[in-house]
C-alpha positions in Angstrom: -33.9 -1.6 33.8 -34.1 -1.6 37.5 -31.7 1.2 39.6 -29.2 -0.9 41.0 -28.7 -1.6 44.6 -24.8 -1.4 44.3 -22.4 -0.3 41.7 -19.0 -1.2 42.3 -16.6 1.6 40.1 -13.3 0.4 39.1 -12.7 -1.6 42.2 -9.0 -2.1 43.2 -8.1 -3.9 46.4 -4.6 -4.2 46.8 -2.2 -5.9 50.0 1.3 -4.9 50.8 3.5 -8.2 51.0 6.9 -8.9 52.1 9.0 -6.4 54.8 12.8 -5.0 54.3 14.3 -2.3 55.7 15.6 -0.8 52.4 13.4 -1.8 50.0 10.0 -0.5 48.8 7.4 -3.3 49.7 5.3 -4.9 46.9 1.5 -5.1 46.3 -0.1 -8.1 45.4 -3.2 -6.9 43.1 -6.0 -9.5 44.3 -8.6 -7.2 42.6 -7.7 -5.1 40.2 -10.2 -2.1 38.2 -13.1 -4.2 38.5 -16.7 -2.6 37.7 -20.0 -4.1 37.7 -23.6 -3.7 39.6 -26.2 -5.5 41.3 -29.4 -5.3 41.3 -32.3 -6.2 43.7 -33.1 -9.1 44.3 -31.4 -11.0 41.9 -28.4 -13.1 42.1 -25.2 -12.6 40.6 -22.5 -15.4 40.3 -18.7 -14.9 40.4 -16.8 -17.5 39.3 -13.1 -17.9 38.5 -10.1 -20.4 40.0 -8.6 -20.3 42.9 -6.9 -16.9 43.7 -8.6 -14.7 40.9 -9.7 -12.6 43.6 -14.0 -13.7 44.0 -13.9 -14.0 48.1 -11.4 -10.7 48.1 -14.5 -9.0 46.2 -16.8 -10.0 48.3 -15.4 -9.6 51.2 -14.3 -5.9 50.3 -18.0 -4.7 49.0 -19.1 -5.8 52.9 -16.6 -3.7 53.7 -14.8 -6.1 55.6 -11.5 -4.9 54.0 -11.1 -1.0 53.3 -10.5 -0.3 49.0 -7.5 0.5 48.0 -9.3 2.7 45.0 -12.5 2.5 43.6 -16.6 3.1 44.4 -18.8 1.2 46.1 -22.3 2.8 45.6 -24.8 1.7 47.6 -28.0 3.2 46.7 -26.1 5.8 45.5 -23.5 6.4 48.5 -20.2 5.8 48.5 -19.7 3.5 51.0 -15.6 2.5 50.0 -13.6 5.4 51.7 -15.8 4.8 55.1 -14.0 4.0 58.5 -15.6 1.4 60.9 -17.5 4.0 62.9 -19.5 5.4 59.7 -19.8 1.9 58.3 -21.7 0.4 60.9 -24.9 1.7 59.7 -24.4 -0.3 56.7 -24.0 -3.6 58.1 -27.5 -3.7 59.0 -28.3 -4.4 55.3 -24.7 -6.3 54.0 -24.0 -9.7 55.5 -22.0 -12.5 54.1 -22.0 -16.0 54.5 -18.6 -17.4 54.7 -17.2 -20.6 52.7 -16.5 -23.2 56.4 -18.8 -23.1 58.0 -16.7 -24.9 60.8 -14.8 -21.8 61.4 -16.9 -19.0 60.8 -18.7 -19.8 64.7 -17.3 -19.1 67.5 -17.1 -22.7 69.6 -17.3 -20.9 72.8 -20.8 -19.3 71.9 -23.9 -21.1 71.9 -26.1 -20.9 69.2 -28.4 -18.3 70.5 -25.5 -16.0 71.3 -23.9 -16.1 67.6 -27.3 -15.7 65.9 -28.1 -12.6 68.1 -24.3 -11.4 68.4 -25.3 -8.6 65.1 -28.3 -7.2 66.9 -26.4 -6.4 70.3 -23.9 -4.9 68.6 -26.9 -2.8 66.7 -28.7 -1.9 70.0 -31.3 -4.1 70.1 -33.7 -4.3 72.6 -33.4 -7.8 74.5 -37.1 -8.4 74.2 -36.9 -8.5 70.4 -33.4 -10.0 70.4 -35.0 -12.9 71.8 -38.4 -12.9 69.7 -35.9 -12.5 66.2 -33.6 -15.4 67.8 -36.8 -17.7 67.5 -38.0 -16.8 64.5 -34.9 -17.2 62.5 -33.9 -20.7 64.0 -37.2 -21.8 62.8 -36.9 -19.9 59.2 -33.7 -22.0 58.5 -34.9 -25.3 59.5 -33.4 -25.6 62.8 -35.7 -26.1 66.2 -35.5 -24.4 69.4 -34.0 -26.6 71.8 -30.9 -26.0 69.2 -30.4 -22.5 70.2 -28.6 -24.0 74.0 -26.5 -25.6 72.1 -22.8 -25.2 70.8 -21.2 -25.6 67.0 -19.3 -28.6 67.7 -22.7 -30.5 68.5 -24.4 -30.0 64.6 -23.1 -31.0 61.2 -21.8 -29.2 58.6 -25.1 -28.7 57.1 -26.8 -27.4 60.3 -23.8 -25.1 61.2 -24.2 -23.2 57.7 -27.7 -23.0 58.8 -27.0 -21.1 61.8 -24.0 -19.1 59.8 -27.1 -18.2 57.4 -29.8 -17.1 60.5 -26.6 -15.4 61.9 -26.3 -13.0 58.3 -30.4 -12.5 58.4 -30.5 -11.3 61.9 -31.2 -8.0 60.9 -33.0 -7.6 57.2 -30.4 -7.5 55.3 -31.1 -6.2 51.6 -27.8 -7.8 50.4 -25.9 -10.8 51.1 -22.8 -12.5 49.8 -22.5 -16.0 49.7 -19.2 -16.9 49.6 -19.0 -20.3 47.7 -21.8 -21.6 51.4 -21.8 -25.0 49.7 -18.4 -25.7 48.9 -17.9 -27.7 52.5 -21.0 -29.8 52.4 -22.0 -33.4 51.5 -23.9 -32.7 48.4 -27.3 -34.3 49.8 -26.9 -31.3 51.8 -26.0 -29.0 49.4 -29.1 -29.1 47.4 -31.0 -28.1 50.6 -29.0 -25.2 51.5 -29.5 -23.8 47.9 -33.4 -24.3 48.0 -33.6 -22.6 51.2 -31.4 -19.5 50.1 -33.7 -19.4 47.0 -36.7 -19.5 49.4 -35.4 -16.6 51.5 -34.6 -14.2 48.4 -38.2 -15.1 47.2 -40.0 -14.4 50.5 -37.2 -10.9 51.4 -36.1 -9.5 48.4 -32.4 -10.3 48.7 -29.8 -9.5 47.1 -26.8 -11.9 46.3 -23.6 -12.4 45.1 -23.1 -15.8 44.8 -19.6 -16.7 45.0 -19.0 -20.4 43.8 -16.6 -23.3 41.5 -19.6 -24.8 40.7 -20.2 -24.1 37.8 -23.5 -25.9 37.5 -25.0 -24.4 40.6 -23.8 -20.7 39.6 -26.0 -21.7 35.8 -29.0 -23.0 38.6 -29.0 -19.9 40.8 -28.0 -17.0 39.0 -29.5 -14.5 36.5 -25.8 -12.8 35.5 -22.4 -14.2 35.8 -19.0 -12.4 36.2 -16.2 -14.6 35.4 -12.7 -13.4 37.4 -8.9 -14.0 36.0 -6.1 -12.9 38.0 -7.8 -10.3 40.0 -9.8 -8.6 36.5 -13.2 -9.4 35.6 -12.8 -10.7 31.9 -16.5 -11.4 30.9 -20.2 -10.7 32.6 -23.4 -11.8 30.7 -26.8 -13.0 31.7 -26.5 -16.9 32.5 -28.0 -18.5 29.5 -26.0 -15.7 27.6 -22.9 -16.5 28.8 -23.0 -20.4 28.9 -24.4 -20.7 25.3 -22.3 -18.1 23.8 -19.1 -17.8 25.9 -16.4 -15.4 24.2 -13.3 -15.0 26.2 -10.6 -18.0 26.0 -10.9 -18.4 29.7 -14.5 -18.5 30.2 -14.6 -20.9 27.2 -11.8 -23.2 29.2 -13.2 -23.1 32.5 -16.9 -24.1 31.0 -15.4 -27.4 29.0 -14.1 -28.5 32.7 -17.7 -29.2 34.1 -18.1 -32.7 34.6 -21.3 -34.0 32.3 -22.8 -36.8 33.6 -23.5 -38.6 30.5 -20.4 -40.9 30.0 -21.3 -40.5 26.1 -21.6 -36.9 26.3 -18.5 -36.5 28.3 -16.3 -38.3 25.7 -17.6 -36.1 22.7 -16.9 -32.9 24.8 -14.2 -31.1 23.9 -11.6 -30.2 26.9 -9.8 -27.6 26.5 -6.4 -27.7 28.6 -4.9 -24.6 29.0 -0.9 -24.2 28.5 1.6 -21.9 30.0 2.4 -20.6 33.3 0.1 -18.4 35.7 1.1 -15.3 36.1 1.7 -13.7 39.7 -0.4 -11.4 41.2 2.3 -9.4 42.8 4.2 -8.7 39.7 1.4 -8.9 36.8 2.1 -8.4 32.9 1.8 -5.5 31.5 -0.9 -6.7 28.5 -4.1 -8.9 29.2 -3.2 -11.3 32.4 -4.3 -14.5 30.3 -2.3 -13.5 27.7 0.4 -16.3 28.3 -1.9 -19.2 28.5 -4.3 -18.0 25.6 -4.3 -20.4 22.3 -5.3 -16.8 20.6 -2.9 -14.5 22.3 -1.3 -11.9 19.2 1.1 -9.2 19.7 -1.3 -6.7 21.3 -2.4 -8.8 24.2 1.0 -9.2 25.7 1.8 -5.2 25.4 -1.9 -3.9 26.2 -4.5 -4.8 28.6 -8.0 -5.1 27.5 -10.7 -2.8 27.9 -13.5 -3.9 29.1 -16.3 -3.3 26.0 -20.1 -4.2 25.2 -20.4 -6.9 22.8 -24.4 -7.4 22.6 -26.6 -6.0 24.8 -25.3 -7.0 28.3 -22.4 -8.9 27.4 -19.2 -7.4 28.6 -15.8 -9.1 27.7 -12.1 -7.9 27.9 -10.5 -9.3 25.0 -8.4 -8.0 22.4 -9.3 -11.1 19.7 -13.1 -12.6 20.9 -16.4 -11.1 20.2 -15.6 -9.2 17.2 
């Protein structure tokens, strides 16, 4: 197997909440002891609900937030205990492309200014700020006489466009797309994914594709991570994972994906989850989906699961499954 781009080492991202005087503040755990790699050029979905801590991932292997714990290798240097200064350097090859695409541009900057905004703050020569500024309009669909203009004169589709020449200004080797589809018409959305695919085919890019949609994770990805309450619970190559599903979660959040068949859909089996999510400030102490699990014994409220090797490249965290 290929060396991979980045290895993320038990991963922990945590953020102080609440303030008092005389008591000790408490963490909420948005990530907690996650590990898994990427490699290059492939694509690597994270899915989960809302909250399970897939944008906090993202956003914290770009470096956008600092680790509380944890590795991020990238090609082989540690990149997590880096301040801004020493991080810079890195940028050049980590982007992201964030979820609105309404208010990832700045409305006061025209379109040339955001797209180029990375490469002046690389030290860029003007001459080939302005030839890269062409090129990439045109490499995203766009024309030109766009580049004048400001965000509030395109639609959502053509400002995730421009959000998407913006991250490719300068070569990046790795990108994460943080759920880029989520706030578009879906005859839109289709476009946007053909052109990302387009781009990793001509480049070589790396991404982690960060999405609900479950169908367009199955279309893009080669290997999906499925998140719970700020743990990754199972991570398997695509067809691996949505034919043979182990963990209770994974199995419920698959049986929620609409079929389009109406005689399909009433044969499926939906299965509703009971119980109460826990809260990521005060966690359990045993496996987080313990109290909504339809399996859950006596050892998955008092221990947490370790993450094991079920077939080759299947991980789950599950005291009952894949045995």
């Amino acid at each position: 197997m290929a060396t991979p781009l980045i290895e993320v080492r038990s991963l922990k991202m945590y953020f102080p909440v609440g303030t008092s005087l005389f008591k000790k503040r408490k963490l909420l755990k948005a990530v907690d002891d996650v590990t898994f790699d990427l490699y290059p050029g492939e694509t690597f979905g994270l899915v989960g609900e809302s909250g399970c801590g897939k944008t906090t991932v993202g956003r914290t292997l770009v470096r956008l937030y600092q680790p509380t714990a944890g590795q991020i290798l990238y090609r082989g240097s540690d990149i997590a205990p880096l301040d801004e200064k020493q991080v810079l350097p890195y940028r050049k090859k980590m982007q992201m492309i964030f979820q609105d695409p309404y208010a990832s541009l700045n409305p006061r900057m025209t379109v040339s200014s955001i797209i180029s905004e990375p490469m002046r703050l690389q030290g860029v020569a003007q001459e080939q700020i302005t030839a890269r500024v062409a090129e990439l309009i045109e490499q995203v669909g766009l024309k030109k006489d766009h580049l004048n203009r400001y965000p509030h004169e395109f639609s959502g589709g053509q400002r995730q466009r421009i959000g998407i020449a913006r991250s490719l200004a300068m070569h990046p080797e790795f990108i994460v797309c943080d759920e880029p589809i989520s706030a578009l018409d879906v005859s839109i959305q289709a476009q946007v994914i053909n052109m990302l695919e387009e781009l990793q085919s001509e480049m070589g890019i790396t991404y982690l594709f960060i999405s609900h949609d479950l169908s367009m994770v199955r279309h893009i990805s080669q290997r999906v991570g499925v998140m719970y309450l700020g743990h990754l619970v199972e991570l398997a190559d695509t067809d691996e994972l949505y034919s043979n599903m182990q963990h209770p979660y994974t199995q419920a959040l698959m049986s929620a994906v609409p079929v389009a068949d109406p005689d399909l859909a009433a044969q499926s089996n939906r299965i509703v989850l009971q119980g109460d999510v826990p809260q990521p400030i005060d966690p359990p102490a045993g496996c987080p989906f313990a109290s909504r699990c339809r399996f859950c014994q006596n050892i998955c409220k008092e221990q947490l699961p370790e993450v094991r090797e079920i077939s080759p490249g299947h991980l789950l965290a599950c005291h009952v499954m894949g045995k």
